[in-house]
C-alpha positions in Angstrom: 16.8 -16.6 -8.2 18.5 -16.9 -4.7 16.6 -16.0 -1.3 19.5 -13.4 -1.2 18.4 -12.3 -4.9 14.0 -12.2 -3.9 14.9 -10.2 -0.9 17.3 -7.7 -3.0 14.2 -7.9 -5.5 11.4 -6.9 -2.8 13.7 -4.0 -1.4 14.3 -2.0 -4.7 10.5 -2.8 -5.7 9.1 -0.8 -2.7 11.9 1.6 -3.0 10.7 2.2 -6.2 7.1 2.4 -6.0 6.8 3.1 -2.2 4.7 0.2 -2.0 5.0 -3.8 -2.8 1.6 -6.4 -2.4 2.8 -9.6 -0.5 0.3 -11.6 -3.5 2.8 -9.9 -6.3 5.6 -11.1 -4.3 4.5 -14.3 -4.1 3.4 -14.8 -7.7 6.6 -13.4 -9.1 8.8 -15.7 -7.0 7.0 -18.5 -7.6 7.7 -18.1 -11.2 11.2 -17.5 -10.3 12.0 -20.8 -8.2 9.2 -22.5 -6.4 11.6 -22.7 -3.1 11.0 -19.0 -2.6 7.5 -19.8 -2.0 4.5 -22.2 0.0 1.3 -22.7 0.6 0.2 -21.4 4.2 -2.1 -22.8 6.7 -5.2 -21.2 4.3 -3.8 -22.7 0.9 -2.9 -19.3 -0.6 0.7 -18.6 -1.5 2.9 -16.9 0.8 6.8 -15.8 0.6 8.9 -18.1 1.9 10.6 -17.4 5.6 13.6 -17.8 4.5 13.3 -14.9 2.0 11.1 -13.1 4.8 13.8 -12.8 7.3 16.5 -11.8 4.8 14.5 -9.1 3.3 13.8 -7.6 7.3 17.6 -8.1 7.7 18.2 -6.2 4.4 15.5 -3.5 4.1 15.9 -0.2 6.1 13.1 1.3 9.2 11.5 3.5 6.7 9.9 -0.1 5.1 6.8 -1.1 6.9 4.5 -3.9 6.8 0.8 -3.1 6.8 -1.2 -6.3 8.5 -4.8 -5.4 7.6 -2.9 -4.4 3.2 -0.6 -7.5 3.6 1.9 -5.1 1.8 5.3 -3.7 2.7 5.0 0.3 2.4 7.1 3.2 3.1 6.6 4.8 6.9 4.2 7.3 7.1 3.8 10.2 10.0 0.9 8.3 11.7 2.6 5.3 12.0 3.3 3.3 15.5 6.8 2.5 16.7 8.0 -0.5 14.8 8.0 -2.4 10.9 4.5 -3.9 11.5 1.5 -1.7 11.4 -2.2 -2.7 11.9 
């Protein structure tokens, strides 16, 4: 699997179920191709940058990513401006 191909992944997933948990992402690309992936600063596994910023580049203003969740979501009507939410 590609960055192109994760990012593609992750947008019809949350399309799909209106909701997508940065942990599922992580496991599933891991098993994909471990470049997807890395260990952050706490030692848990994260999505890779790379993959990241094509996804934002790819995925439309409706998609949101929920801080406190750490999942991407659908926009809902008491959202803030913006793709990150608290």
């Amino acid at each position: 699997m590609t960055e192109e191909e994760a990012a593609e992944w992750m947008l019809a997933t949350v399309e799909a179920y209106r909701f997508l948990d940065q942990s599922t992402v992580a496991m599933y690309l891991q098993q994909q191709n471990e470049n997807l992936i890395y260990f952050n600063d706490q030692g848990s596994l994260a999505v890779s940058k790379r993959v990241l910023a094509k996804f934002r580049t790819i995925s439309p203003d409706h998609i949101v990513w929920s801080r406190s969740g750490l999942h991407w979501r659908h926009r809902e009507e008491y959202d803030q401006p913006g793709r990150m939410q608290p």
